[in-house]
C-alpha positions as a printed NumPy array, in Angstrom:
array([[-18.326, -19.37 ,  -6.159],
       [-15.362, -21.453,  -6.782],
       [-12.057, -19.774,  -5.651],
       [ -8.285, -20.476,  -6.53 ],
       [ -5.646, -20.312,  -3.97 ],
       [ -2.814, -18.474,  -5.878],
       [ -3.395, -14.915,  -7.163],
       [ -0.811, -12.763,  -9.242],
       [ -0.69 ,  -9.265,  -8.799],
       [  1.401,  -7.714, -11.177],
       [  2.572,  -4.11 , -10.274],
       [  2.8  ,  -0.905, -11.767],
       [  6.061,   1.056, -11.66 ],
       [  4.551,   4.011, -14.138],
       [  1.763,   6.034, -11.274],
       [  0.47 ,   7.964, -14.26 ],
       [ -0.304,   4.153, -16.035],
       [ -1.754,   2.615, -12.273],
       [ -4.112,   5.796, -11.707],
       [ -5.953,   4.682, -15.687],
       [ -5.742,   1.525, -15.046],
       [ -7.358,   1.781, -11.515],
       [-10.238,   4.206, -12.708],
       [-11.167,   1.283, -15.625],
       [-11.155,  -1.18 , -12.476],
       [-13.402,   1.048, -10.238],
       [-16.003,   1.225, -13.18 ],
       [-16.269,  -2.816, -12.665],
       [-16.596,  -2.729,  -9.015],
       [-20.276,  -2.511,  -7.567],
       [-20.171,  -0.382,  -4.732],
       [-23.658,  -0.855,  -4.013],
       [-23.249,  -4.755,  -3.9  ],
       [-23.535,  -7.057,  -1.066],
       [-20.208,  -8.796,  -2.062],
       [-16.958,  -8.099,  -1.65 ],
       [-15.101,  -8.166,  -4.556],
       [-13.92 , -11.265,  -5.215],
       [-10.956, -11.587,  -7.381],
       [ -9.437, -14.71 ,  -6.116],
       [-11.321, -16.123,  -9.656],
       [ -9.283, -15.002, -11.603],
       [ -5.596, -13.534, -12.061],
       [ -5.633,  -9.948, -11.845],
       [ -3.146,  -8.653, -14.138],
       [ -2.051,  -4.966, -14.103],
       [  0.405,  -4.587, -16.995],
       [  3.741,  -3.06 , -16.056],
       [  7.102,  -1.524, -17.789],
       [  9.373,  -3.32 , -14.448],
       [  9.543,  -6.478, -13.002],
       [  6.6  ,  -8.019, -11.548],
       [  5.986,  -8.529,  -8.116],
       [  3.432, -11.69 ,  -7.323],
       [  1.694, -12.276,  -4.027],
       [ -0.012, -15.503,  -2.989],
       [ -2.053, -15.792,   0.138],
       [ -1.4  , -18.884,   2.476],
       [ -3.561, -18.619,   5.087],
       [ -4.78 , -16.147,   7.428],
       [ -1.41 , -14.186,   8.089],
       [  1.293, -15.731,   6.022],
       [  1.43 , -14.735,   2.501],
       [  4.471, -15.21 ,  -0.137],
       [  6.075, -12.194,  -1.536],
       [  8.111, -12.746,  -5.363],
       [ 10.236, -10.346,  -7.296],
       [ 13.139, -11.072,  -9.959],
       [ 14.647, -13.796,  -8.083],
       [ 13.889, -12.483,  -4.419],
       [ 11.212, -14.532,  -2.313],
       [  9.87 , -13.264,   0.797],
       [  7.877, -15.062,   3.363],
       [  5.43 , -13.621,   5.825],
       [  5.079, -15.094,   9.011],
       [  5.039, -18.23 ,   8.01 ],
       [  3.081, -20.877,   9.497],
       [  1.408, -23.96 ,   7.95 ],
       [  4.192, -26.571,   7.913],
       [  6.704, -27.716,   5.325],
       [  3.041, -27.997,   3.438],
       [  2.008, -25.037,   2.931],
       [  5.115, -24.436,   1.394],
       [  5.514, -27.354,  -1.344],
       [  5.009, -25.243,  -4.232],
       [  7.148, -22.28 ,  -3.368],
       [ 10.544, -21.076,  -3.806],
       [ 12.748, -21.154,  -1.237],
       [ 13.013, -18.171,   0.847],
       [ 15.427, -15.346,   0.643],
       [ 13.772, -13.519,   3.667],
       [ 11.173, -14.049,   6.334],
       [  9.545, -11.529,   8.231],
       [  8.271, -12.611,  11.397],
       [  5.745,  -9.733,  13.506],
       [  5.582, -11.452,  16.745],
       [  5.478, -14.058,  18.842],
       [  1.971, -15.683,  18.496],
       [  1.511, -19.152,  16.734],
       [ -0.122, -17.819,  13.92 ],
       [  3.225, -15.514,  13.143],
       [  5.837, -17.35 ,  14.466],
       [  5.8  , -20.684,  14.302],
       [  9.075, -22.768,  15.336],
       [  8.336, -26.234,  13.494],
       [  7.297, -24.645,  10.431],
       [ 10.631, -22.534,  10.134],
       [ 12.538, -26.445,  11.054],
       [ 10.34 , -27.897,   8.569],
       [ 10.811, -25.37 ,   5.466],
       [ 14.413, -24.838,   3.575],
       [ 15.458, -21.471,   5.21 ],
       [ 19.575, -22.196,   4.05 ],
       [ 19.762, -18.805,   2.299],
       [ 17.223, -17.035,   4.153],
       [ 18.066, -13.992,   6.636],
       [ 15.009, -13.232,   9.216],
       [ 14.01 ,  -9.754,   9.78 ],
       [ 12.397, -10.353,  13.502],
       [ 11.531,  -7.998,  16.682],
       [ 13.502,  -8.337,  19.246],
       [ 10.842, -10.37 ,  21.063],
       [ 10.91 , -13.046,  18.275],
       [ 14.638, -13.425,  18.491],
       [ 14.361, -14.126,  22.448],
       [ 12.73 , -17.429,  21.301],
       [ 14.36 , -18.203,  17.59 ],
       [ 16.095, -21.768,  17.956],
       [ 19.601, -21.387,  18.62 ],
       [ 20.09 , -22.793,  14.965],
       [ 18.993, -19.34 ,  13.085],
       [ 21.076, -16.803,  15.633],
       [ 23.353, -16.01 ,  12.688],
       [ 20.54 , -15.374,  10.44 ],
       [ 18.712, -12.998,  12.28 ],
       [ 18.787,  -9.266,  11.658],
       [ 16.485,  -7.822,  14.926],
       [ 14.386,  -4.162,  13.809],
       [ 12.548,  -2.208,  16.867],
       [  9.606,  -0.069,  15.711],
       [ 10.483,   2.671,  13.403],
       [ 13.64 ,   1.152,  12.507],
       [ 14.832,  -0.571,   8.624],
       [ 17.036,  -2.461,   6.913],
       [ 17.743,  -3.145,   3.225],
       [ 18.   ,  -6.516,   1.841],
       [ 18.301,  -7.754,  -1.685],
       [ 17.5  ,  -4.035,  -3.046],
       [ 14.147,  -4.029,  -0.688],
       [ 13.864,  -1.731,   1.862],
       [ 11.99 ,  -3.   ,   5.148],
       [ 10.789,  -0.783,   7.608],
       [  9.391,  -1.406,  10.732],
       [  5.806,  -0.07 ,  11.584],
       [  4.372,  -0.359,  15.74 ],
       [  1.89 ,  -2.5  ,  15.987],
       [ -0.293,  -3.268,  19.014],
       [ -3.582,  -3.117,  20.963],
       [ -5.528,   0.307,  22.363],
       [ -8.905,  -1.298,  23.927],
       [ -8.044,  -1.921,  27.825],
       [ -9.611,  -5.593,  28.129],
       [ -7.145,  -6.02 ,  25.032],
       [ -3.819,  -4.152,  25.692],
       [ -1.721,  -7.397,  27.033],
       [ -2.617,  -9.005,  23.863],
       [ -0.29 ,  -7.182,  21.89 ],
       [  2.435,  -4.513,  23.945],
       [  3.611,  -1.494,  22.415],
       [  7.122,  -2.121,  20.99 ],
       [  7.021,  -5.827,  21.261],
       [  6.217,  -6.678,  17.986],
       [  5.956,  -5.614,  14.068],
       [  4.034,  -4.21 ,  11.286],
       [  6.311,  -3.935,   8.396],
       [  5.778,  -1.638,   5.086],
       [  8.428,  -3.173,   2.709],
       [  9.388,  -0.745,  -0.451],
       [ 10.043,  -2.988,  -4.082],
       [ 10.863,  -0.833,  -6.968],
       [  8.967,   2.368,  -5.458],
       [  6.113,  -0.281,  -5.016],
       [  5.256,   0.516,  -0.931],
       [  3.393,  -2.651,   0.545],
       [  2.131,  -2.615,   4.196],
       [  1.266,  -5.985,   6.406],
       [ -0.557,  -4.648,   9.709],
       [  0.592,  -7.358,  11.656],
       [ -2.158,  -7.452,  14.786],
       [ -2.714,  -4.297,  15.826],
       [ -5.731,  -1.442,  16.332],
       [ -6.333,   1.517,  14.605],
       [ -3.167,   3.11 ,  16.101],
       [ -1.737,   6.434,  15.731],
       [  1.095,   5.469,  13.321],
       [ -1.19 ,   3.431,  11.114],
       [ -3.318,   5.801,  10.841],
       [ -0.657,   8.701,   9.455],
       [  1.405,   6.127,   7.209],
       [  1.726,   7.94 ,   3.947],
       [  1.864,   6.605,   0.047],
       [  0.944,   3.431,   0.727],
       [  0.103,   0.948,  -2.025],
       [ -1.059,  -1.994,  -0.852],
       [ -1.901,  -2.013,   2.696],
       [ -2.951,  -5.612,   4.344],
       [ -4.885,  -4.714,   7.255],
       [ -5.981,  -7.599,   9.977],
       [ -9.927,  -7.297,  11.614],
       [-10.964,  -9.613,  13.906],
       [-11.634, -10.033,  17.956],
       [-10.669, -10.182,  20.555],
       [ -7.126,  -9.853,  19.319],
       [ -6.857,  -6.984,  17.355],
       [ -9.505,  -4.494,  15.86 ],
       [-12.939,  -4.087,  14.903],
       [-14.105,  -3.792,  11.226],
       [-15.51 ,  -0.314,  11.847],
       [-11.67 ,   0.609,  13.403],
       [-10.147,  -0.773,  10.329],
       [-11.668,   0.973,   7.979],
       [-11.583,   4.503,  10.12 ],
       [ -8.182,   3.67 ,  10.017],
       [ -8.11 ,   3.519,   6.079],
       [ -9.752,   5.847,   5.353],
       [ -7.428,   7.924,   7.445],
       [ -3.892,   6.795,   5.533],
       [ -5.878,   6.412,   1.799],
       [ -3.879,   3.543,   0.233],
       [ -4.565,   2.86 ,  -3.271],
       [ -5.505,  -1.268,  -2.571],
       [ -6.342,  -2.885,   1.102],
       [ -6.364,  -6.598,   1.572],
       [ -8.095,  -7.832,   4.688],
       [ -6.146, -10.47 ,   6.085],
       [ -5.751, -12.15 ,   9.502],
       [ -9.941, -11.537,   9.878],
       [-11.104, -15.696,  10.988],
       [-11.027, -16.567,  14.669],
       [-13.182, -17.286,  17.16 ],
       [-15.436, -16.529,  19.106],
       [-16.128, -13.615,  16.307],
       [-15.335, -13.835,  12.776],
       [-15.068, -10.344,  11.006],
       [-17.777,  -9.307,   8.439],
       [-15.103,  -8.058,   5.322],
       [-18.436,  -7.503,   3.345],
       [-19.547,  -4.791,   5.897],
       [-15.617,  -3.594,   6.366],
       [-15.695,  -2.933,   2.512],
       [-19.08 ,  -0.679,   2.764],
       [-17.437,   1.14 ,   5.008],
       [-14.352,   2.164,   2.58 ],
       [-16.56 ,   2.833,   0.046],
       [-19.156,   5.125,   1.858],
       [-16.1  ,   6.844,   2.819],
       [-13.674,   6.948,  -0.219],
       [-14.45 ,   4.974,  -3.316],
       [-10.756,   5.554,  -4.917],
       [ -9.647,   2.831,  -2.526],
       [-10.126,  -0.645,  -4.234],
       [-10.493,  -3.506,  -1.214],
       [ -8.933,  -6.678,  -3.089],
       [-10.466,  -9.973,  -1.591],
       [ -8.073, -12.701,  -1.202],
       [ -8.492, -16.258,  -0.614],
       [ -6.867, -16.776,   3.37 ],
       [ -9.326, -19.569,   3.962],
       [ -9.863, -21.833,   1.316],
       [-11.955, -24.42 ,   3.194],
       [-14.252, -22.113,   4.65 ],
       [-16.699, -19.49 ,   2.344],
       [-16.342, -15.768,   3.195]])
């Protein structure tokens, strides 16, 4: 199937006009299907009376987040690259201090001249000395607001014992960041914790799967079906030794709750899901 790297999701601000419109797009979803839906094809386009808001994928945990003239990047890693097509960024949220959140030659690499970085405190211990005075440091359960977007900052680590030094309680961030009423939640790595699981009127919820480093696909969607957004991504689900069946993950949802859509995205565009 031949798969686009750029998707535009164009969001509702009316809840009464996103509940129709999501009922007419759960009558073209299969639940019975082996595949995941796969709507990296084509442009979804949900029709909305506000400004839209577009997300494009990067690769495994960095996406890019536009609305009106604000541009948000998510961990971004990749290189100046990955990057070439995009708007310079306004802000960057960094989760934690892995390579494949916080990479140091990508942020030298990209223009970051008006950007402010919304970090743990763990990510600032190692920011070059060159972005001190852009740096605005949130511990768990703390926010900010920023260019008329409220960011929050959601716990995010590991419960299994052979995994708890992956990812420490407090050291790092999920965030849920709030456009126009719009409430959109990146998991950062983490398990099927106790404050994922009670998060409340979430939207769009990106939720990472794969091993060792953070959860199982049967955790992750527990876990969802637990705090009922309306749309989950699965991101951050490729590494090795195990690679994380989003096919079975999406089963799972829909045995459980079928008025959660699971929107496929394309993370990995050299490899097939």
């Amino acid at each position: 199937m031949k798969k686009t790297k750029f998707l535009v999701l164009l969001l509702t601000f009316s809840f009464s006009f996103a509940c129709k419109d999501a009922k007419k797009l759960e009558k073209e979803i299969d639940s019975t299907s082996e595949n995941v839906e796969q709507t990296a094809d084509t442009n979804k386009i949900l029709k909305t009376k506000g400004e839209e808001i577009k997300i494009t994928p990067i690769e495994h945990a960095t996406a890019v987040i536009e609305w009106k003239d604000v541009t948000i990047y998510i961990d971004p890693t990749g290189g100046s690259t990955a990057f070439k097509n995009q708007k310079k960024p306004d802000l960057i949220l960094i989760t934690d201090i892995h390579g494949d959140h916080f990479n140091k030659e990508t942020l030298e690499a990209i223009d970051v001249s008006k950007a402010t970085f919304i970090v743990p405190q763990a990510v600032a211990d190692e920011m070059p000395d060159e972005f001190a005075g852009k740096l605005e440091i949130l511990a768990n359960e703390s926010s900010i607001e920023l260019n008329g977007i409220l960011i929050e900052a959601v716990p995010m680590y590991n419960l299994r014992e052979e995994a708890k030094n992956f990812h420490v309680k407090g050291r790092g961030n999920g965030y849920i960041i709030t456009i126009d009423g719009q409430r959109i939640y990146f998991s950062g790595d983490t398990e099927d914790i106790p404050e994922m699981r009670s998060l409340k009127n979430i939207d769009k919820a990106f939720v990472c799967m794969n091993l060792p480093y953070t959860m199982t696909v049967e955790s992750a969607a527990s876990a969802v079906l637990d705090f009922k957004p309306k749309q989950v991504y699965p991101y951050h689900y490729r590494g090795q030794p195990d690679v994380s069946d989003v096919k079975m993950f999406k089963k799972l949802v829909d045995a459980g709750n079928q008025d959660i859509e699971i929107v496929q995205l394309d993370w990995y565009p050299n490899e097939d899901f």
